[in-house]
VMD Tcl script that draws the C-alpha trace (Angstrom):
set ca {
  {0.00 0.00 0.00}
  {1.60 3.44 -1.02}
  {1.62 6.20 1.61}
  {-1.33 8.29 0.29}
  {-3.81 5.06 0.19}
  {-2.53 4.50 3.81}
  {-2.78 7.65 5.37}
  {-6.87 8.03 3.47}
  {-6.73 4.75 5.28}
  {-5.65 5.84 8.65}
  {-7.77 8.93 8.15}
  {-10.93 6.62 8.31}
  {-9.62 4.45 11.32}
  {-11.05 7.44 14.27}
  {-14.68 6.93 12.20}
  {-14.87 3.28 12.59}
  {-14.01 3.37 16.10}
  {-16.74 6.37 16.78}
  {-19.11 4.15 14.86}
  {-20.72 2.01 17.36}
  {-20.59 4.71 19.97}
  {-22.34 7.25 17.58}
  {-24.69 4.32 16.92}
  {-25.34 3.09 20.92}
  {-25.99 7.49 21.29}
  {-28.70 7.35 18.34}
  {-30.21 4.12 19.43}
  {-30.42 5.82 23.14}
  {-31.57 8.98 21.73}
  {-34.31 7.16 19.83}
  {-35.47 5.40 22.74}
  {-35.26 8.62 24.93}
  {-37.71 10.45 21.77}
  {-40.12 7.52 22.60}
  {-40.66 7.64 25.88}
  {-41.40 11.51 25.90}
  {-43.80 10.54 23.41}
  {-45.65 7.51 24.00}
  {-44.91 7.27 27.49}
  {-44.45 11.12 29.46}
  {-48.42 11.49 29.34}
  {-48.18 8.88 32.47}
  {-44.65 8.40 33.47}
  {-41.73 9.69 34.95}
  {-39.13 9.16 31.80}
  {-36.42 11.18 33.13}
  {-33.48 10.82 35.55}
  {-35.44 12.28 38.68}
  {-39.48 12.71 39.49}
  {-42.52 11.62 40.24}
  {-44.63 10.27 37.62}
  {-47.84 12.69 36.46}
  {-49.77 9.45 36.94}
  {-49.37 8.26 40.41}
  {-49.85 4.07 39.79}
  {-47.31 4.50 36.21}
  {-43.78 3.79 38.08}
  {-41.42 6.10 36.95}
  {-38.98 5.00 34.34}
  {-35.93 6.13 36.58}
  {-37.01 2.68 39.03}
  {-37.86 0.33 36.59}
  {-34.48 -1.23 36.63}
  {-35.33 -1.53 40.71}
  {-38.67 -3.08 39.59}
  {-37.64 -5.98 37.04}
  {-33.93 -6.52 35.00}
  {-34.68 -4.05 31.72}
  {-33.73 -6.32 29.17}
  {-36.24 -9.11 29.69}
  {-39.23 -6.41 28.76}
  {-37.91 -6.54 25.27}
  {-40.81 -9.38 24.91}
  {-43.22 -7.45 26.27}
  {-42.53 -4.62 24.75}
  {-42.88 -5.90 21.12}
  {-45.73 -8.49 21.99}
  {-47.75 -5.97 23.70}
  {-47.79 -4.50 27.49}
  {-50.55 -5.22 29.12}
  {-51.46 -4.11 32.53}
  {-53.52 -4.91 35.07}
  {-54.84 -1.26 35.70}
  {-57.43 0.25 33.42}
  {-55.83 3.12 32.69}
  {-52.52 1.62 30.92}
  {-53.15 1.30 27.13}
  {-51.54 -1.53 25.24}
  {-48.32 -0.88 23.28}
  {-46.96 -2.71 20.78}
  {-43.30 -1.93 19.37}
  {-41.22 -2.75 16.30}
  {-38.39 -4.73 17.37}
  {-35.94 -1.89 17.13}
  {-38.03 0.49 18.68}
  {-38.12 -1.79 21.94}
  {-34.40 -2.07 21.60}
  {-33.84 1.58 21.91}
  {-36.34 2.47 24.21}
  {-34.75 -0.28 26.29}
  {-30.54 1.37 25.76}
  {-32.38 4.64 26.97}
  {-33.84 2.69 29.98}
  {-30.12 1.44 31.08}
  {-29.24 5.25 30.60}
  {-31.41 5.92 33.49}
  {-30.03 3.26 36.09}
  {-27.20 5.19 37.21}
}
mol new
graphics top color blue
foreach p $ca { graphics top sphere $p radius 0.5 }
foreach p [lrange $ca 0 end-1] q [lrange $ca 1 end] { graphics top cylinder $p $q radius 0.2 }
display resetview
């Protein structure tokens, strides 16, 4: 390899390694976007505060409430609750999937 197709090469190297970073911050930040809006109305989706509806745990103690990762199922199959006032959601696989890396965001 000469020395200009190794340094356009090289060049490309810091992009690659941002990649799945800039990737794990868009899935996050797509998950984040859908819990303000199909979730806020009812809970808590932030770091801190008390939920507008009092019976919809804040998102902030979920990870207290059940391990994050295993609602993947129930988030794509459909959540279903046993309080009237919890509608039934049903998300695309990826949608669950970032709504769940934005979830871990919040356990710290």
């Amino acid at each position: 390899m000469g020395a200009a197709p190794a340094r356009a090469a090289a060049a490309l190297l810091p992009s690659f390694a941002a990649s799945p970073a800039a990737a794990w911050d868009a899935r996050v930040e797509r998950g984040r976007v859908l819990a303000r809006t199909e979730c806020s109305r009812c809970h808590a989706v932030g770091q801190t505060g008390a939920s507008p509806l009092r019976q919809a745990p804040p998102f902030h103690t979920l990870h207290q409430r059940y391990p994050v990762d295993a609602l993947a199922e129930a988030l794509t199959e459909g959540i279903r609750t046993g309080h009237p006032t919890m509608p039934e959601f049903r998300f695309e696989s990826d949608q669950a999937e970032a709504l769940i890396a934005y979830l871990k965001t919040l356990e710290r």
